[in-house]
C-alpha positions in Angstrom: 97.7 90.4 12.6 98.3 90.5 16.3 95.7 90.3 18.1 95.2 92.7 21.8 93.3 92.2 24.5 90.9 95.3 25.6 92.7 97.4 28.2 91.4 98.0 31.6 88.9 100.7 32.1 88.4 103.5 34.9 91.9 102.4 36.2 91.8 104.7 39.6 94.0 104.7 42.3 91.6 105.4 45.6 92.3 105.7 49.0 89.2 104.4 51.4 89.2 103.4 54.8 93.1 104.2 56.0 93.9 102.0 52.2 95.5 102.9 48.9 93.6 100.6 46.5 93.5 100.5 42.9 90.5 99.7 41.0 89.4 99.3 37.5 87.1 97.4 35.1 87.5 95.0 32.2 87.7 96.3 28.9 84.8 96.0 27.2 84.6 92.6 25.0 87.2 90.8 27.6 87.3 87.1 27.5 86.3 84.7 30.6 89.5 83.8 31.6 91.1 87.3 31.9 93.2 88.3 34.6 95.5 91.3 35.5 98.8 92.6 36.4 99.5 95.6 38.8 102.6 97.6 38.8 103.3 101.2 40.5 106.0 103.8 40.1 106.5 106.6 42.8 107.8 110.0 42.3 111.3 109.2 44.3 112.0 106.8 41.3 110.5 107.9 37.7 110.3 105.5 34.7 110.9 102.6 37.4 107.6 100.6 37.4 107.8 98.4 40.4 106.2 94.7 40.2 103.6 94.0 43.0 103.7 90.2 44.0 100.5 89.7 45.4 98.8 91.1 42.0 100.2 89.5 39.2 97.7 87.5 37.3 94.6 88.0 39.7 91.4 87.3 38.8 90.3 90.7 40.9 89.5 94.0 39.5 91.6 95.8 42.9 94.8 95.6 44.4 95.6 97.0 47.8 99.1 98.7 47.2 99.1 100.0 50.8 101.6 98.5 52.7 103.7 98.0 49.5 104.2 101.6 49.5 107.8 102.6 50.5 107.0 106.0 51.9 103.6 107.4 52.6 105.3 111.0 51.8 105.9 110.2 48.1 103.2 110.6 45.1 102.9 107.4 43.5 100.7 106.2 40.6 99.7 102.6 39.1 99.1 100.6 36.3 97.7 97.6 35.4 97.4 95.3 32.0 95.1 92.4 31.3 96.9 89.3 30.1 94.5 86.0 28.6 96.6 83.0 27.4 99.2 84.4 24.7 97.4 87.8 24.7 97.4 91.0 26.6 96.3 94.4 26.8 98.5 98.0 26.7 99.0 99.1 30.3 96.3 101.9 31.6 98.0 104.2 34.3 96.4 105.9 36.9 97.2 109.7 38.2 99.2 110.4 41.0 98.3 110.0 44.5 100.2 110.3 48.1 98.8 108.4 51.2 99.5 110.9 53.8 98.0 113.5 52.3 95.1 111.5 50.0 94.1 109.2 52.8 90.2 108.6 53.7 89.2 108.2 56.8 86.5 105.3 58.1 84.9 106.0 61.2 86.2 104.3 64.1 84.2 101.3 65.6 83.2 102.3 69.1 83.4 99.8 72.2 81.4 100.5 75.5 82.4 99.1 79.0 79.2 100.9 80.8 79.8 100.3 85.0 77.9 101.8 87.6 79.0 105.4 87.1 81.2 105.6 84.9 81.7 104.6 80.9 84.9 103.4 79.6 84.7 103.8 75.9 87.4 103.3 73.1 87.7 103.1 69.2 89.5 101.0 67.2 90.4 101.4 63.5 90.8 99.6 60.5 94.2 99.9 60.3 96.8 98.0 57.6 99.6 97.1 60.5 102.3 99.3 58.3 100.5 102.5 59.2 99.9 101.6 62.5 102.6 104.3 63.4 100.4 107.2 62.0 98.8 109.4 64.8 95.7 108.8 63.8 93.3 110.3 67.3 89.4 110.0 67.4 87.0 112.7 68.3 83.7 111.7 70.2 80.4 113.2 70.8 78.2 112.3 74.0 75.0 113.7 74.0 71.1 113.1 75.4 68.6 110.9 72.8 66.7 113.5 71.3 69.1 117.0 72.3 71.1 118.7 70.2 73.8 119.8 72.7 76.8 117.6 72.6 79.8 117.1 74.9 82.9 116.9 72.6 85.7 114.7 73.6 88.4 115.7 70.7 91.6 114.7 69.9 91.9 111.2 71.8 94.7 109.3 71.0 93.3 106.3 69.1 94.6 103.6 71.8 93.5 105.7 74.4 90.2 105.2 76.6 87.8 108.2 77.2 86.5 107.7 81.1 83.4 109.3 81.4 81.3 110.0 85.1 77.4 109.1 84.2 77.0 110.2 87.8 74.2 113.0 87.2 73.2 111.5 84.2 70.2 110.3 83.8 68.2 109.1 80.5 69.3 107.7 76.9 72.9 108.5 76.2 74.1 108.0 73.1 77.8 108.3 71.8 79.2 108.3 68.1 83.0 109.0 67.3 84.8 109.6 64.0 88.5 109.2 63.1 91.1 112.3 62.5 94.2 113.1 61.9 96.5 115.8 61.2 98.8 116.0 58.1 98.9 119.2 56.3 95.7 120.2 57.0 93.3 118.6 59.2 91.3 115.9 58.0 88.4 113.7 59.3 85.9 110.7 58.5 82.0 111.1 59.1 80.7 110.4 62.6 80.1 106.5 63.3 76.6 105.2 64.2 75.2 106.1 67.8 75.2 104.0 70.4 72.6 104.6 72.7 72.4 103.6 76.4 70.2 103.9 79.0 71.9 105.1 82.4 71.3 105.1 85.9 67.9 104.0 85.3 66.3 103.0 88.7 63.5 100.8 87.9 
């Protein structure tokens, strides 16, 4: 008889972090030495399952299809088969998922130049260079250790610096910033970790 290999299980196409990734799990009762095989197909194209070079045969159970995409407008889904020596598995599809409007946000990483009176603070993002081009902008939060009230600096261009006068501040600062973006309607990621610093402290 011929003999399959289990297919893939909890084949999901996910989009974390600014990536589209898809993910799955062996098949229950896999051998060892399985590996896998990644294809996707996108809505501009139907029935045309498109090879993807960096996942054929990969020990991995992801592949990061993100800047294979050919247009983050597009739905696409993938599909992935497990292969072991002469043997392999059915292929196990995914559903349907666009970037631009399925994209998850991280929260920016914050960096701090603190000078005398003034606080020069910027993000950066984990960004895949081919979506580098997206307008993704960063909201942040300023606020005293302990208070609730917050100063809200929103809608900063991600490469753009926020200047802020610590002139008549005095006390524990501490900033936190998360990533946003507009598509069709407005999405965000949570709120980084504050970073806390002590200003115009006179000692």
């Amino acid at each position: 008889g011929h003999v399959q290999l289990p297919p893939p299980e909890n084949v999901t196409l996910l989009s974390k972090d600014f990536d589209m990734i898809l993910t799955w799990t062996p098949g229950e009762g896999s051998p060892p030495d399985v590996t896998y095989t990644v294809r996707y197909e996108s809505q501009e194209r139907m029935n045309k399952w498109i090879k993807v070079p960096h996942c054929k045969n990969i020990r991995s159970t992801s592949c990061n299809l993100t800047c294979v995409l050919p247009n983050f407008f597009v739905k696409v889904r993938a599909r992935v088969k497990a292969v072991s020596g002469q043997f392999q598995s059915r292929w196990v599809e995914s559903q349907f998922k666009e970037y631009h409007l399925d994209v998850e946000l991280a929260p920016p990483v914050l960096h701090m130049n603190v000078k005398e009176n003034l606080i020069h603070v910027n993000a950066s993002f984990p960004l895949a260079t081919c979506v580098e081009s997206f307008s993704w902008k960063y909201d942040l939060n300023l606020w005293e250790a302990g208070s609730e009230d917050k100063k809200q600096y929103e809608g900063i261009f991600r490469k753009n610096t926020v200047t802020i006068d610590t002139t008549a501040l005095r006390g524990n600062y501490c900033l936190s910033a998360r990533s946003s973006f507009q598509s069709i309607d407005f999405k965000h990621s949570e709120f980084s970790r504050p970073v806390c610093v002590l200003l115009n402290h006179k000692g």
